[in-house]
C-alpha positions in Angstrom: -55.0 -31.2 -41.9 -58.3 -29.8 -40.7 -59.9 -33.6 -40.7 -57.0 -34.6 -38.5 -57.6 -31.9 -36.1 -61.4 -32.7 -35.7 -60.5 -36.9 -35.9 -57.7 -36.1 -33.1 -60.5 -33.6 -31.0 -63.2 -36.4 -31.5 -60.6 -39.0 -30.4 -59.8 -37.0 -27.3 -63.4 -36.1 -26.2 -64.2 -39.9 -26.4 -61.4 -41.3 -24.6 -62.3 -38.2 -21.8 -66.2 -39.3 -22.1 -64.3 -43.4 -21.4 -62.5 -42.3 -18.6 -64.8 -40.1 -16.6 -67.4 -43.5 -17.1 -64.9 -45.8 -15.5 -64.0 -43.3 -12.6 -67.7 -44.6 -11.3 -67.0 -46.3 -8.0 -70.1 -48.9 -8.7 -70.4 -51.5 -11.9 -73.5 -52.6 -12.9 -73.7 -55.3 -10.7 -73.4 -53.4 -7.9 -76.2 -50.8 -8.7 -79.1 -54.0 -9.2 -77.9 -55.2 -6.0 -78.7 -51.8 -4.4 -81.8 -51.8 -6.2 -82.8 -55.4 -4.8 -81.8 -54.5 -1.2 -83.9 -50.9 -1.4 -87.3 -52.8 -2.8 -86.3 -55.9 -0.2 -86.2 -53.5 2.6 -88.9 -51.6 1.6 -91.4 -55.2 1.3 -89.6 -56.2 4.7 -92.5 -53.7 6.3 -95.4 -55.4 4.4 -96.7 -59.3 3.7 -95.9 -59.9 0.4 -97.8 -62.9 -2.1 -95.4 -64.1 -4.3 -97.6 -64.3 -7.0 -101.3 -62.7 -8.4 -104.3 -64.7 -7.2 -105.2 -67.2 -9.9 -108.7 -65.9 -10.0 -107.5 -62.3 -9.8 -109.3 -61.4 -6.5 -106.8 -59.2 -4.5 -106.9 -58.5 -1.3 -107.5 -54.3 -1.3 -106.8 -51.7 1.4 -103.7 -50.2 3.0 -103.2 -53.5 5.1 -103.2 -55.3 1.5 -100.1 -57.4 0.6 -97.9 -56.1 -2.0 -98.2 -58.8 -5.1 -95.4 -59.8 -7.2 -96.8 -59.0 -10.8 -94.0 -59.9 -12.7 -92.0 -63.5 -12.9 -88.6 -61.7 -12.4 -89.9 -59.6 -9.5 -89.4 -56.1 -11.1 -93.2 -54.7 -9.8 -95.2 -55.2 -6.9 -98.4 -54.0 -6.4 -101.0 -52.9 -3.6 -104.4 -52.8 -4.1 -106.7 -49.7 -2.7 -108.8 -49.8 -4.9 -109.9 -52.4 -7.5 -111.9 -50.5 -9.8 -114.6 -52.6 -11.9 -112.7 -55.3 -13.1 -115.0 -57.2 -14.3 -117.1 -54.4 -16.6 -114.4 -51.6 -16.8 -111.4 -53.7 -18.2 -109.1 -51.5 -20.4 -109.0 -52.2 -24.0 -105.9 -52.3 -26.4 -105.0 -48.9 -27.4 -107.6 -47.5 -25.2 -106.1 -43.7 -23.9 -105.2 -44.1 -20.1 -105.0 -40.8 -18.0 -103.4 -41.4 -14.7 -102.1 -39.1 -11.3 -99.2 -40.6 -9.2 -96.6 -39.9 -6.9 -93.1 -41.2 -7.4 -90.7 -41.8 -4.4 -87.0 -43.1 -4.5 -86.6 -46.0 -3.1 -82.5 -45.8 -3.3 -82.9 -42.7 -1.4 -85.1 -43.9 1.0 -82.8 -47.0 1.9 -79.8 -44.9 2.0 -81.0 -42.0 4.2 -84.7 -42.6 5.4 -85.4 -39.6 3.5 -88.8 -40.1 1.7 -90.0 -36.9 -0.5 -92.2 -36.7 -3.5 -89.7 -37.4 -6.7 -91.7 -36.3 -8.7 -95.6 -36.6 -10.4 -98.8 -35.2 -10.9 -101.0 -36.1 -8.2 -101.3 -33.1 -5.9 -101.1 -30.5 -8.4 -103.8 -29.5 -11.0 -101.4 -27.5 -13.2 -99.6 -30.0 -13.9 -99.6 -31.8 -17.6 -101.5 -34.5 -18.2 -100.5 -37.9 -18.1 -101.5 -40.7 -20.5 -100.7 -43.8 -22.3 -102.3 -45.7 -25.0 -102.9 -48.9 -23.3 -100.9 -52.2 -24.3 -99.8 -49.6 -27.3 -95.5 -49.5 -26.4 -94.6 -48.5 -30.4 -96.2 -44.8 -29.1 -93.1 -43.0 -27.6 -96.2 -41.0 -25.6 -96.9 -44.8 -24.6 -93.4 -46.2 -24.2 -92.1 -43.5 -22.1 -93.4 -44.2 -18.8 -92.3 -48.2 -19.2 -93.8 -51.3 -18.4 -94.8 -51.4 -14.8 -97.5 -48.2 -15.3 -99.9 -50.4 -17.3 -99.3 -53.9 -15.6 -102.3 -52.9 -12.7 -105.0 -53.0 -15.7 -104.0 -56.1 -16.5 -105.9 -57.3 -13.6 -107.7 -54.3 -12.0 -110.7 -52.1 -13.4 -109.6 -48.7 -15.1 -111.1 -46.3 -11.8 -108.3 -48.5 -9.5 -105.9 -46.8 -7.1 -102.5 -49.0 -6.2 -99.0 -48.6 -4.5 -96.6 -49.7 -7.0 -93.2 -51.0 -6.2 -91.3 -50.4 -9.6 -87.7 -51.9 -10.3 -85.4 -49.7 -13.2 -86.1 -52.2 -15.9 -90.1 -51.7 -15.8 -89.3 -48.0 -14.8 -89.3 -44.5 -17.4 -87.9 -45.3 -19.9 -85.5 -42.3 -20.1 -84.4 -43.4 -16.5 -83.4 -47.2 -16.8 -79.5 -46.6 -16.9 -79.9 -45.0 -13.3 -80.9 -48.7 -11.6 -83.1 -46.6 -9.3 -86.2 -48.2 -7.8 -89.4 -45.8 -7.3 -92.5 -46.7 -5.2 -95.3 -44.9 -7.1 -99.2 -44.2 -5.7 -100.9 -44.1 -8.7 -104.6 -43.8 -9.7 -106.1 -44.1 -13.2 -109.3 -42.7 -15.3 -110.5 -43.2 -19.1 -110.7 -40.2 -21.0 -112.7 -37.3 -20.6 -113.2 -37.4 -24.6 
């Protein structure tokens, strides 16, 4: 009796949990549309290259074009500052200590209201943040997503860029939202 009572109360809390999902007025569809008509707007105010420079020279400074980093278009990046990218080139696994900014980009297209979402970069008590570069088995790593790291790809560690950041390249904890986040982000080796 007592297994039926918890199977029937399990039973119940799911099909509750199934209904208040489907009572969302938008499918997924509809959210990565959103997300590709925030970023689109947002690029509408900028030139924008399609693709990196084949010898990695990017224009740098606020009147930079945003570069398509990724083939599907899920990060764009600004260049403000380049770094040394020829001597100062991260290395795998290499502890990366960055400050950003993070800025909603659904919000933004919806209402025009653009406010600090969240980050580190114009607090000093604030935590740390750090990833173990090209290192994604490290949840400490995996956590902030994809797009944080693509920059060194290209760039010198000291480098400052605007990041345009679709959900999918997004935190990790945050990719079910489908919300798109211009980030300011500038990055240092350890102090160790």
């Amino acid at each position: 009796m007592r297994n039926r009572i918890i199977y029937c109360f399990l039973m119940g809390f799911a099909a509750l949990m199934l209904l208040s999902a489907c009572n969302n007025d938008q499918s997924y569809a509809d959210r990565l549309n959103e997300e590709r008509n925030a970023v689109n707007a947002y690029l509408a105010n900028y030139r924008v290259v399609m693709s990196v420079p084949k010898d990695t020279l990017f224009e740098v400074g606020e009147d930079a074009p945003f570069y398509r980093v990724d083939a599907d278009g899920n990060v764009f990046m600004q260049v403000l500052n380049a770094g040394d990218r020829k001597n100062d080139k991260a290395k795998n696994n290499e502890p990366i200590y960055f400050r950003y900014s993070r800025y909603n980009l659904a919000t933004w297209y919806a209402d025009g209201t653009w406010t600090v979402y969240s980050g580190n970069e114009n607090t000093m008590d604030a935590t740390s943040c750090s990833f173990n570069y090209a290192d994604y088995t490290l949840p400490s790593s995996a956590q902030w997503g994809y797009g944080l790291q693509f920059p060194l790809l290209f760039l010198g560690v000291e480098c400052e860029v605007n990041l345009i950041i679709k959900s999918q390249y997004g935190f990790t904890g945050e990719i079910s939202y489908v919300t798109p986040f211009f980030y300011h982000v500038r990055y240092y080796h350890s102090m160790i």
